[in-house]
N, C-alpha and C positions, 0 to 999 in steps of 0.2 A: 496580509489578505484576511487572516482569520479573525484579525482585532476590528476589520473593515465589515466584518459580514458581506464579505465577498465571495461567491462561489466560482472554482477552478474547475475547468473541465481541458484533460489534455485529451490531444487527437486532432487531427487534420480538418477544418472549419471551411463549412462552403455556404455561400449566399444562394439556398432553394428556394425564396421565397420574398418579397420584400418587408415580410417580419418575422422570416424564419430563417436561424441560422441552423444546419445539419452538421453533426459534429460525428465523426468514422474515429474511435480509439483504435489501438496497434492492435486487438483483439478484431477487429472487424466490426465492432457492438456499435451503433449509431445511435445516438442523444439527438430530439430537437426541441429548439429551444424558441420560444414565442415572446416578443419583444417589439415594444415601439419604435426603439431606438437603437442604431447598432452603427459602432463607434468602431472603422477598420484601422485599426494600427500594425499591418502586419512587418512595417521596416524595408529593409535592403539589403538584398545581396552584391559581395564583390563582384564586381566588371573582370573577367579574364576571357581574355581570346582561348579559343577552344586548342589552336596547338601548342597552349601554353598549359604541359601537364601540371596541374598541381596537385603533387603527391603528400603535402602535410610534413614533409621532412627535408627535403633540398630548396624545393619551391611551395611558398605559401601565401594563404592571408593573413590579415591578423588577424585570424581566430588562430591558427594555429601557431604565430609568430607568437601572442599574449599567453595560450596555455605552456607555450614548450620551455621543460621545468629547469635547461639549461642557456647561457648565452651563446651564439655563434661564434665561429673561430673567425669570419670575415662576411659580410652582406653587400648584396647590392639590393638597392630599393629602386622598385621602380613604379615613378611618381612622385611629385614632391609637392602635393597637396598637404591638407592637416595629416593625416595617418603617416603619410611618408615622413615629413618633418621629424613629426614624433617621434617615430622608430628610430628615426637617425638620431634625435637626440640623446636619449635614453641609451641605445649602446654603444654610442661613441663615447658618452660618459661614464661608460665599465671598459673604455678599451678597446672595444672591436671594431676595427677598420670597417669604414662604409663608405660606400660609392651611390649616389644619388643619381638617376638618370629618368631627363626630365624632356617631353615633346615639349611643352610651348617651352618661352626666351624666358623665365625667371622663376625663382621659387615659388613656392605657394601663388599660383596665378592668378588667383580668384581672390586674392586680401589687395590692398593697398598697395601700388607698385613701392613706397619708401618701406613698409613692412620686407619688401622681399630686397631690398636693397640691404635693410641692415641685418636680414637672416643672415645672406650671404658672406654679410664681411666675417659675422659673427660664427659661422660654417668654417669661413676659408683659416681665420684664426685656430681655429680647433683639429683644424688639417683633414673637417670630411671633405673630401672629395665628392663633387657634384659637377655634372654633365646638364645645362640646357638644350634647349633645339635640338635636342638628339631622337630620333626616333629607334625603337628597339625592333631590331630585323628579325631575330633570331632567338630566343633563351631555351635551354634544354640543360637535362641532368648530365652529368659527366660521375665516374664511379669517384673523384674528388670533392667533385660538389656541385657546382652549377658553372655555364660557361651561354657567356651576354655575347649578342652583336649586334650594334648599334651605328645608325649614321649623322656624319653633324655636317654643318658646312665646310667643314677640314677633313670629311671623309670621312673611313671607317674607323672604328674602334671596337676593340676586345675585351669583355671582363671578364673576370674569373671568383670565383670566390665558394663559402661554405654554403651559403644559406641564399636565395633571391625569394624578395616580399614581393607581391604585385599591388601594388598599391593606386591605382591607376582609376578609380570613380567606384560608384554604388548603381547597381540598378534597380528601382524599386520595383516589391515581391506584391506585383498585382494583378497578377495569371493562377488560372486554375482554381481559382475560387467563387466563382460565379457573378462575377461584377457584369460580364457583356450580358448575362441574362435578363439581369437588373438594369439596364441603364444607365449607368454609373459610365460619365466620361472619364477616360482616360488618354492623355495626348501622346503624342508618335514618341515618347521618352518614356512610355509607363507610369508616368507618376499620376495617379489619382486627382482631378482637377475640383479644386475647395474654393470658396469665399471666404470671406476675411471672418465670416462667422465658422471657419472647420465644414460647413454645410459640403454636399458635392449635389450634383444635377436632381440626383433623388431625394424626395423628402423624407426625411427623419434620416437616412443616412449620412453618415458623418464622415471624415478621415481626420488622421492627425501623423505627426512624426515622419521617416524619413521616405514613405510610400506617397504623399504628396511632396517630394522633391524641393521643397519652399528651401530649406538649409539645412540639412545631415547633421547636426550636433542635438546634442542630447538634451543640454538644455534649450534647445528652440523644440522639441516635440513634447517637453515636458510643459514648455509653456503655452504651447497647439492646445495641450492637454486643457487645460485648467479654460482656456477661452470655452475652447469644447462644452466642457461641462457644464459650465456657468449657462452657456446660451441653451444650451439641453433643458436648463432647470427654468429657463425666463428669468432670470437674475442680472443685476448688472454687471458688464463689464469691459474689455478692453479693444481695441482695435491692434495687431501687432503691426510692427515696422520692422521690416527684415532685415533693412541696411544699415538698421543701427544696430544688431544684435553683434558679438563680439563672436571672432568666428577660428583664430588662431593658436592651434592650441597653448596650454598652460608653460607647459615644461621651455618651450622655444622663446615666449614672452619670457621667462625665469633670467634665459640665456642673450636677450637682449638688452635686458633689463643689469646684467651685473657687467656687461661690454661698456 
């Protein structure tokens, strides 16, 4: 940032104006900031049902599945999207029994059905255990660990284990910043609504990355980004195509790749 002659200002950011952003530090002290152009990337937070406690130590996201400095004695993930995948791959490849439990019929549901055909062989080979069609009735802390109930079309089942990840969608963080005052559509899913130019309903207002919902990976907001900016500047540059962006993660292609 500092080699960019970027200036940083931390504190809570709200849309007061349609070229003023009001910026509240943890001191109370409010900064405003006067700008033609304002570029919202504020991302997404996990999706968890409200009686699913997540305490950061039995039940978690991955924020706190990626900081915690030890591995689990046993997980169950629930969701087998990109994040689920992941996790499962990564600590089944240290060892630790994992249990996969997935609402829709196949792994990662949103890739390729032949993607999620040969995850699974490549899963079922490696002996994680993974649950489709199951819907999750129940999850709560037990003084062991955590304890699943889940329904499929063969009835109920029970898990057990050290650790459950909620892994189950993103909702994007587009509340409480003052976008209804401004205009700024946003559709019954929360995500910020852009043209292919990053543009949103209001002019000079922009969005990019996981807050316009387009596809949660890090390189599709990075490359949000760079359209953004280009079209910011009147420069030329690209139209994106989302269907062709590559969307599963790394570590799981590694593992279909040496099956």
């Amino acid at each position: 940032m500092k080699k960019n002659d970027i200036a940083v200002y931390m504190g809570m950011a709200k849309l007061s104006s349609r070229d003023t952003v009001t910026i509240t530090d943890s001191d109370g002290k409010t900064t405003e900031l006067k700008t033609k152009n304002i570029v919202i990337a504020t991302g997404a937070t996990t999706m968890v049902p409200p009686v699913w406690k997540v305490d950061g130590v039995k039940i978690l996201t991955y924020l706190e599945a990626i900081l915690q400095p030890t591995l689990p004695k046993s997980a169950i993930i629930i969701g087998a999207g990109a994040i689920g995948v992941e996790f499962a791959t990564i600590w089944s490849s240290y060892g630790v029994p994992v249990s996969i439990v997935e609402m829709l019929p196949r792994l990662v549901p949103l890739e390729d059905e032949e993607i999620s055909t040969e995850l699974a062989k490549a899963f079922t080979k490696r002996k994680i255990n993974f649950l489709v069609s199951h819907r999750v009735e129940a999850l709560e802390a037990t003084t062991e660990g955590v304890s699943l109930r889940a329904t499929g079309e063969k009835g109920e089942v029970s898990l057990q284990a050290e650790q459950a990840l909620v892994a189950i969608g993103f909702r994007p963080n587009s509340r409480d910043f003052g976008l209804e005052g401004q205009g700024v559509k946003v559709n019954d899913k929360g995500a910020i609504e852009i043209d292919e130019r990053m543009a949103t309903n209001v002019p000079w207002i922009w969005a990019i990355g996981d807050v316009t919902a387009k596809l949660m990976l890090a390189h599709v907001g990075s490359a949000q980004g760079i359209v953004c900016a280009e079209n910011i500047a009147g420069v030329a540059t690209v139209q994106l195509n989302y269907e062709m962006m590559p969307g599963l993660p790394t570590a799981s292609l590694r593992w279909l790749h040496l099956d």
